[in-house]
C-alpha positions, -999 to 999 in steps of 0.1 A, spaced: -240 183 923 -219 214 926 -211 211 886 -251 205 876 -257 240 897 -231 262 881 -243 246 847 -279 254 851 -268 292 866 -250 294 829 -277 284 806 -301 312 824 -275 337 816 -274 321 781 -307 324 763 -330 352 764 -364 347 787 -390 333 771 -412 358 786 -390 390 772 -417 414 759 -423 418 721 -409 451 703 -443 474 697 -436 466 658 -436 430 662 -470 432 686 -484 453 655 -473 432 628 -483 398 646 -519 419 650 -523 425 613 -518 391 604 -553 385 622 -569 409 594 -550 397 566 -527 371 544 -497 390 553 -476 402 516 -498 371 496 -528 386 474 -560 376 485 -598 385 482 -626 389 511 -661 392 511 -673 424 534 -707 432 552 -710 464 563 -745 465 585 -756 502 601 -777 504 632 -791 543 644 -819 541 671 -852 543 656 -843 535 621 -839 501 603 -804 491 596 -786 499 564 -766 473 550 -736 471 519 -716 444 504 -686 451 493 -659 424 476 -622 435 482 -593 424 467 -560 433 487 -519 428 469 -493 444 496 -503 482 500 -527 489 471 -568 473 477 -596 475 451 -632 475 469 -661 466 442 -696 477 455 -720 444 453 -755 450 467 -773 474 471 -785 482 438 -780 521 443 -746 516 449 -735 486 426 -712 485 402 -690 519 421 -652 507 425 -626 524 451 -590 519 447 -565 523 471 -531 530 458 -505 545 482 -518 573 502 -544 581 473 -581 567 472 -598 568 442 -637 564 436 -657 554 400 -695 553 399 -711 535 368 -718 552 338 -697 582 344 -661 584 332 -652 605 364 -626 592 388 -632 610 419 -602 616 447 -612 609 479 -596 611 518 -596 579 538 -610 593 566 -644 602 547 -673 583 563 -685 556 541 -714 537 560 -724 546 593 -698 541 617 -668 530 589 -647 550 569 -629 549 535 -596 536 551 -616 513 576 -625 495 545 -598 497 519 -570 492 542 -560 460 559 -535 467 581 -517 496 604 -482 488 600 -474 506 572 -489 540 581 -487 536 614 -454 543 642 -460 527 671 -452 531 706 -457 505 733 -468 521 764 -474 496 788 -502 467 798 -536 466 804 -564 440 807 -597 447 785 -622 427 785 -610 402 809 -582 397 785 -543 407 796 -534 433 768 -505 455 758 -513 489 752 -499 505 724 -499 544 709 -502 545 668 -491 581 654 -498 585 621 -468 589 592 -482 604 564 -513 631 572 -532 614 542 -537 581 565 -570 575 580 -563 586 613 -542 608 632 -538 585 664 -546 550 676 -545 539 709 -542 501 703 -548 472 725 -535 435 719 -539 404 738 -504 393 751 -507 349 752 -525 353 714 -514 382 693 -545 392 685 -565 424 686 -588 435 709 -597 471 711 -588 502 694 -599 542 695 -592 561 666 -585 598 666 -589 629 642 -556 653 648 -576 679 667 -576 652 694 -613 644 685 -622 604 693 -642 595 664 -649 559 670 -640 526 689 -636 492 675 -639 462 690 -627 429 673 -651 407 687 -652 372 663 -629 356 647 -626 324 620 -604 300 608 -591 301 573 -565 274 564 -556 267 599 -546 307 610 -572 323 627 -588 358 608 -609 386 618 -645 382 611 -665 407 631 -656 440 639 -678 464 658 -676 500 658 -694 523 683 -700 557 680 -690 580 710 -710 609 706 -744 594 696 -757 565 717 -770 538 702 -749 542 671 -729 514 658 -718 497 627 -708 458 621 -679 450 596 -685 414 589 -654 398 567 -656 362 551 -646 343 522 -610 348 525 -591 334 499 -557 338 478 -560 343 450 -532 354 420 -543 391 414 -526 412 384 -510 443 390 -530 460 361 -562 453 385 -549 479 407 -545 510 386 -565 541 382 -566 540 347 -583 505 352 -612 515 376 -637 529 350 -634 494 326 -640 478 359 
């Protein structure tokens, strides 16, 4: 009996507690797997639907195609906009409109529709541009959370500061508010639905909220995820106006 007890005191001392608390890159890299296929190409279908009080909502479809840090969004529907193409390569953001041969520069914190942004759509991910800090726990929405602070590395990101919230038992994200670098909170993002796609679970609604006009709010709606073997030519400015 004496020899099971000093045994069992051992193996405590030898292996780490399952419980021990995630590094605040791991808890952001497990997040972006929820709005993504990780460092395989792939392709997504995105809705971007605008509600302001007293108007009728506005609605785009976009198609993006996403290989490690560069995107290419193609403008499907409406009609005024079909056809444009925005490429996101590195830090820069590129933007052709049909029968022009201009390639426009762009900032990815440029509103796009409603409540979204340039970065909100060409950018999968926060690890890359983000540093983050884990700051403690919280629970949102009835959901146990860690709370995490997302400084920006580059000052061409999309935003300044995140203040990040992800569920502890599943990974995934729940809540986010996103700051300009004056301090300003320009939005917050709810990631409400979520679907399966080859057995791992992916973002599929996103809700923004505006916080300085009521009853302004913009759903991102992502589907049709699918890998797909993308060439590198694809995603090159040169590319965008034969597009």
């Amino acid at each position: 009996m004496k020899k099971r007890l000093i045994l069992g005191i051992l193996l405590c001392f030898s292996f780490p507690a399952l419980s021990a608390t995630p590094s605040a890159t791991e808890i952001v890299a497990r997040a972006d797997m929820f709005r993504g296929l990780g460092t395989e190409p792939f392709t997504f279908s995105l809705t971007i639907i605008s509600h302001r009080p007293e108007k009728d909502p506005e609605k785009n479809e976009l198609k993006v195609m996403v290989k490690g840090p560069r995107s290419l969004v193609q403008f499907m529907a409406p009609n005024n906009v079909k056809g444009r193409a925005m490429l996101f390569e590195g830090r820069n953001l590129w933007l052709h409109i049909p029968r022009t041969r201009k390639i426009i520069r762009l900032s990815p914190a440029q509103r796009l529709m409603g409540e979204s942004s340039n970065g909100d759509v060409a950018s999968t991910n926060f690890s890359g541009d983000y540093s983050p800090t884990l700051i403690g726990e919280e629970t949102v929405e009835d959901l146990a959370c860690y709370r995490l602070t997302l400084k920006a590395m580059d000052p061409k990101v999309t935003y300044h500061t995140i203040e990040y919230w992800v569920a502890k038992n599943s990974g995934k994200p729940v809540k986010s508010l996103h700051y300009a670098a004056s301090g300003k909170l320009l939005k917050t993002a709810f990631y409400k639905e979520f679907t399966q796609v080859d057995g791992q679970e992916k973002l599929q609604r996103l809700l923004l909220v505006n916080p300085l006009f009521e009853g302004r709010y913009t759903w991102m709606i992502y589907d049709r995820y699918s890998r797909e073997d993308l060439p590198d030519g694809l995603f090159r400015k040169e590319t965008l106006n034969r597009l």
